[in-house]
C-alpha positions in Angstrom: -54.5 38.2 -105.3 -52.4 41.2 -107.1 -49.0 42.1 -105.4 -49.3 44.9 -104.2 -47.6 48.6 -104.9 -45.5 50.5 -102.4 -43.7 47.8 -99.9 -39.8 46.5 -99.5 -38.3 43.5 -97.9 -35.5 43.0 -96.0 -32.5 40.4 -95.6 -34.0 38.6 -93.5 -37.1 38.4 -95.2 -39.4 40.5 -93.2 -41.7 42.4 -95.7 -42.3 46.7 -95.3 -45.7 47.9 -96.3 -44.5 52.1 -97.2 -48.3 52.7 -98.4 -49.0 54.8 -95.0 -47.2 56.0 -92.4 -48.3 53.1 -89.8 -45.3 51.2 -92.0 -46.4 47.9 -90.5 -43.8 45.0 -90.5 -45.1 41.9 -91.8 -44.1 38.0 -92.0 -45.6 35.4 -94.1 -49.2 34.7 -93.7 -49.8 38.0 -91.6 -51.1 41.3 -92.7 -51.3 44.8 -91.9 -53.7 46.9 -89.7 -55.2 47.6 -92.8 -56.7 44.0 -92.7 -56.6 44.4 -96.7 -52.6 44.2 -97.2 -51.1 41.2 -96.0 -47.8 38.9 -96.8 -48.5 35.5 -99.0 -45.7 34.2 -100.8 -42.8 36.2 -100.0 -44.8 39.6 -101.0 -47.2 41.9 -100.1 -50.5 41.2 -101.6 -53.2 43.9 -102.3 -56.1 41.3 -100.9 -59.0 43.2 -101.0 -58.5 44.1 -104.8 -61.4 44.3 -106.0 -63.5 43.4 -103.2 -66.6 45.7 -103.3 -68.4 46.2 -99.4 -71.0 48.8 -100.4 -72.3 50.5 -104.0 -74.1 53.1 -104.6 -75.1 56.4 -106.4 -75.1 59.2 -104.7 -75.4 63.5 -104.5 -72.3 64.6 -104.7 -73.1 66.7 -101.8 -73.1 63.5 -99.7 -69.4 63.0 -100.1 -69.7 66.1 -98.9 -68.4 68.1 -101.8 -70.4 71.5 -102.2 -68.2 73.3 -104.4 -67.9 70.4 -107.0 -70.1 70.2 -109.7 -73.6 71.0 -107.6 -76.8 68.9 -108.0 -74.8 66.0 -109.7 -74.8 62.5 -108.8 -72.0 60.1 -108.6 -71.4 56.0 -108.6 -69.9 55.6 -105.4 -68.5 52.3 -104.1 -66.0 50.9 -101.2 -63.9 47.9 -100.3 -63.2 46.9 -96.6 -60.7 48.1 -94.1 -58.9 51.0 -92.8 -55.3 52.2 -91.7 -57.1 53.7 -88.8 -58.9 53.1 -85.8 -60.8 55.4 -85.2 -63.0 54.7 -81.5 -65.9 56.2 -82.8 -66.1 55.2 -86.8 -69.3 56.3 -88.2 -68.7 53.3 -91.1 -67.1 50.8 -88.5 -68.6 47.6 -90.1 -66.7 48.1 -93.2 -63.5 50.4 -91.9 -62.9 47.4 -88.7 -63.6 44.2 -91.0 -62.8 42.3 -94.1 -64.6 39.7 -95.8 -63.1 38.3 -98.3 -66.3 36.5 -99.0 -67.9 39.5 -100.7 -68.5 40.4 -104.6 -65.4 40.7 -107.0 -65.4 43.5 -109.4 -62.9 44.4 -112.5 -62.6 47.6 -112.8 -64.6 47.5 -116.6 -67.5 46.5 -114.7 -67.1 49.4 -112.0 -66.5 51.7 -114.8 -69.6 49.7 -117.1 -72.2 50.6 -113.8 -70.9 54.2 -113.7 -71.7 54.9 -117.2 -75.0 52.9 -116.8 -75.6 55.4 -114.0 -75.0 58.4 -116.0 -73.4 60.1 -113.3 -70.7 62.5 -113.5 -67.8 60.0 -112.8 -66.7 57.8 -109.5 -66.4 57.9 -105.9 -64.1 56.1 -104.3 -65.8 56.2 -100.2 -67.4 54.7 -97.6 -64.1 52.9 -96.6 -60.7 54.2 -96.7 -60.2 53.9 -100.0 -56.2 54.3 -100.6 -55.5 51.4 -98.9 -57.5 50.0 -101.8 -54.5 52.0 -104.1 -54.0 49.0 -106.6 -57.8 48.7 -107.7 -58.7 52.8 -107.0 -55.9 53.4 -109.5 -56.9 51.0 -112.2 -60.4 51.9 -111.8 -59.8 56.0 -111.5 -57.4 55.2 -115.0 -60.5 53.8 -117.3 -62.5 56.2 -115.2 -60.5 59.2 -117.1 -60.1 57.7 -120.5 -63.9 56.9 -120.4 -64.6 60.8 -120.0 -65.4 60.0 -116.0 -64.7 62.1 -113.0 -62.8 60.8 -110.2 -63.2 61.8 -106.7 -61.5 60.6 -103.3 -63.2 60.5 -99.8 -60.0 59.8 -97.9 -58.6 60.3 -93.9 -55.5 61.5 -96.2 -53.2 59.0 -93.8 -50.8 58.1 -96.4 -47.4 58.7 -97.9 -46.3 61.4 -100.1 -44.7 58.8 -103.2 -48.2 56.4 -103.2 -50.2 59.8 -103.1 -47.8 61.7 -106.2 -48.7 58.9 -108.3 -52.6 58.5 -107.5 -53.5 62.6 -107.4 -53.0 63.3 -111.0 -55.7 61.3 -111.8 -58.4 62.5 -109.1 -60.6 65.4 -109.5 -61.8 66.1 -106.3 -61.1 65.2 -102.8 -62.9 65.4 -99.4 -60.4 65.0 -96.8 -61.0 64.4 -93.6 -59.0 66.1 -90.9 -60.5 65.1 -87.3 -58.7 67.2 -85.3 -55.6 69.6 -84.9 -54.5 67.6 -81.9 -51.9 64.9 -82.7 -52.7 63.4 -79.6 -56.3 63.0 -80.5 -55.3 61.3 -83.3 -52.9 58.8 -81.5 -55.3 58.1 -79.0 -58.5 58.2 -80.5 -57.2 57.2 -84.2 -54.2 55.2 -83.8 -52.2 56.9 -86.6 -51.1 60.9 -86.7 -52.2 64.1 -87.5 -48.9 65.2 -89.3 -49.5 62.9 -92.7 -53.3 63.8 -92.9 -51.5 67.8 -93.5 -49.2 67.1 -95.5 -51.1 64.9 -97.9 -53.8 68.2 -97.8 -51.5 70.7 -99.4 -49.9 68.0 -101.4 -53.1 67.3 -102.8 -54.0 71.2 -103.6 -50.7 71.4 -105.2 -51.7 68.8 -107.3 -54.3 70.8 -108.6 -57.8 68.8 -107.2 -60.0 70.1 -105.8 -60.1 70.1 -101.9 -62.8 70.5 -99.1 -61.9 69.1 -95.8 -64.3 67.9 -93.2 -64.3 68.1 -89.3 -66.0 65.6 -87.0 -66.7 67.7 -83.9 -67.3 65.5 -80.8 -68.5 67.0 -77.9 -65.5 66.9 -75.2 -63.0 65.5 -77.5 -62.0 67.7 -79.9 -64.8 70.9 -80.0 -62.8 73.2 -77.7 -62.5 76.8 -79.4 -58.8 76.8 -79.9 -59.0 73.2 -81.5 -61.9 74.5 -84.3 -60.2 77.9 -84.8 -57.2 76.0 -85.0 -58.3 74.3 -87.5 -60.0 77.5 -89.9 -56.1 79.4 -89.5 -54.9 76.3 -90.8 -57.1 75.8 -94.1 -56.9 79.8 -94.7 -53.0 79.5 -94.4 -51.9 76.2 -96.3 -54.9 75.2 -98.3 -56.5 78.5 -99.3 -59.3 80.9 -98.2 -61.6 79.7 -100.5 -61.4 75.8 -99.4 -64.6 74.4 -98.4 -64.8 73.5 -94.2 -67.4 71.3 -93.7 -68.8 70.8 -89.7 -70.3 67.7 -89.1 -72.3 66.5 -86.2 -70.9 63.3 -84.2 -73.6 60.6 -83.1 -72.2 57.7 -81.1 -71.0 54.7 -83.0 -68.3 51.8 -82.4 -66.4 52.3 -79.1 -67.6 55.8 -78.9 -71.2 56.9 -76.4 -70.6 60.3 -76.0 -73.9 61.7 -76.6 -74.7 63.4 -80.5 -73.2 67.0 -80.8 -75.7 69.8 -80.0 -76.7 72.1 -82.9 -75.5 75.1 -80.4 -72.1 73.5 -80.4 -72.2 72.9 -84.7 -74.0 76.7 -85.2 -70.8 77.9 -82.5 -68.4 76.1 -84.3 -69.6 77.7 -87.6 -69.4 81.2 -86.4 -65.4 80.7 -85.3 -64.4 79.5 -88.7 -66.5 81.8 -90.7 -63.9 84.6 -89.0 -61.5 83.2 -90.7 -63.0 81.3 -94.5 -66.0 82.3 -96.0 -67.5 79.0 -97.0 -67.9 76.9 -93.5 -70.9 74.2 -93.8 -72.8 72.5 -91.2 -73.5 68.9 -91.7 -75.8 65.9 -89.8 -77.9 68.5 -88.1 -81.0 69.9 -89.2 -81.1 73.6 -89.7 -81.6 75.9 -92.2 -78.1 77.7 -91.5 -74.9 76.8 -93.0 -75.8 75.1 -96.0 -76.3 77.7 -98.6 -73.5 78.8 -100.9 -73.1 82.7 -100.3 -71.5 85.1 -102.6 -68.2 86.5 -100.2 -67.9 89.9 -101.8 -72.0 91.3 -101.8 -73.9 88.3 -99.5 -76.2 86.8 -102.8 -77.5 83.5 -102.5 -75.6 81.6 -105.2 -76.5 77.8 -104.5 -79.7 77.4 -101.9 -79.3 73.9 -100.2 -82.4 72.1 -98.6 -81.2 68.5 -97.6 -79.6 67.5 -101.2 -82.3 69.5 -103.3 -80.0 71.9 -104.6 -80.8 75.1 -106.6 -78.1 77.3 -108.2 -80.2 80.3 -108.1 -77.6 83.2 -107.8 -74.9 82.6 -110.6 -74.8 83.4 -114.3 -72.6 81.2 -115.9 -69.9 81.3 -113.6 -70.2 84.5 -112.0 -72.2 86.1 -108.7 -75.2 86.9 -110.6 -75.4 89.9 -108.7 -72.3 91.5 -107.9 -70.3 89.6 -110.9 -67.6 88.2 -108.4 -65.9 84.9 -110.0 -67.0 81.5 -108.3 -65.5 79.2 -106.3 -67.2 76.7 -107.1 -66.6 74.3 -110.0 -69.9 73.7 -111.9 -68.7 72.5 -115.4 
């Protein structure tokens, strides 16, 4: 095991993870909520270094990042664990478990399978992966010196020192912001919706590239003032031009609310697109809110069928019809 980054101990001993803001208070032999940080020895160990639960290569659209080099693919692997709860986990046999059974990598043979790939670089998914910061960091380092892309699926429930040191070397982010409730998030997450902000605009200021993703489950956290909420927010702190992507809920874990409606995705849509002018609809089928669309004249730049992507409108990096700068990052 590799001792972990990011924790204190006290006089008496007692050991302080300060990765996230759950700050969990460990003694010898226990670990965190996290499952994957845990006290052996006197210190905090990073136990699931290495540890791989899922691999894969992937559209980058999947993450889902639309405005991030379109049409590529990307190696794409996770560990185990999470530093939330979340009662309705869409990934809840990794995110709720930890086997320390499973495959051992180093991160020259994540690095080695990326290349092989010949994708555009690594993402670091299907878990939380920050709680994972030991191995993502190593990893996302050779990643960079290699010529490789790095790129962050993340709750973005973490603390602003682990985060300075990890951003410079990520490209792009997803972030997932579930609601604009904190109480949703304490009741429905265990954690806090504060953090998940602050790590947003810490991570724009940081200079990657950020889209943010909403979960809208029906009855929980779909009412109108929630979802426009969330839009003002984006616009204001983040920027006009960050990507919101909707996605549809279908039960999982603890969760049987039934799936969320197209009606209630398409409504959803039309409230943020008020306020940004790239708002994506996601796990529903329908031929709205997928297509990249030129804010200034209404040209198709990127048309979007499933992950068959064609960048039909743009000349170099342009509106090919109206000559309006992209947003989107395609080299």
């Amino acid at each position: 095991m590799k001792t972990a980054k990011f924790w204190h101990a006290d006089a008496n001993g007692m050991i302080y993870c300060d990765l996230c803001p759950q700050g969990c208070r460990l003694t010898e032999g226990k670990a965190g909520l996290c499952r994957v940080r845990g006290v052996r020895d006197g210190e905090l160990k990073a136990m699931g270094y290495g540890l791989i639960s899922s691999v894969g290569v992937d559209p980058i659209e999947k993450k889902p990042l639309y405005h991030f080099r379109p049409g590529s693919m990307i190696f794409s692997f996770g560990g185990w664990g999470c530093n939330l709860s979340c009662e309705f986990c869409q990934n809840w046999t990794i995110s709720q478990a930890f086997e320390i059974r499973s495959k051992q990598y180093t991160a020259e043979q994540i690095v080695a399978q990326a290349l092989e790939s010949e994708s555009i670089g690594i993402a670091y998914t299907y878990n939380e992966p920050m709680i994972g910061l030991e191995f993502v960091e190593e990893c996302a380092r050779l990643a960079r010196s290699k010529g490789l892309l790095n790129v962050l699926v993340t709750n973005g429930f973490i603390k602003p020192e682990p985060a300075e040191e990890l951003l410079p070397l990520i490209d792009a982010l997803n972030i997932d912001i579930k609601s604009m409730d904190d109480s949703f998030y304490r009741k429905m997450c265990h954690g806090a919706l504060a953090p998940v902000l602050a790590f947003s605009v810490q991570a724009v200021k940081a200079g990657c590239h950020v889209e943010i993703t909403n979960l809208l489950i029906p009855s929980l956290n779909d009412d109108d003032r929630a979802i426009k909420d969330l839009a003002v927010w984006v616009r204001k702190n983040l920027g006009e031009t960050t990507a919101l992507h909707l996605s549809a809920y279908h039960p999982q874990y603890k969760v049987n609310i039934p799936a969320t409606a197209l009606e209630l995705v398409e409504h959803a849509h039309e409230l943020c697109s008020a306020e940004l002018p790239y708002v994506y609809m996601g796990n529903v089928w329908t031929d709205k809110g997928s297509n990249t669309i030129c804010p200034k004249c209404g040209n198709i730049m990127i048309l979007r069928q499933g992950y068959e992507i064609s960048v039909t409108g743009l000349k170099e990096s342009s509106c090919s019809k109206c000559g309006r700068k992209t947003d989107v990052i395609i080299r």
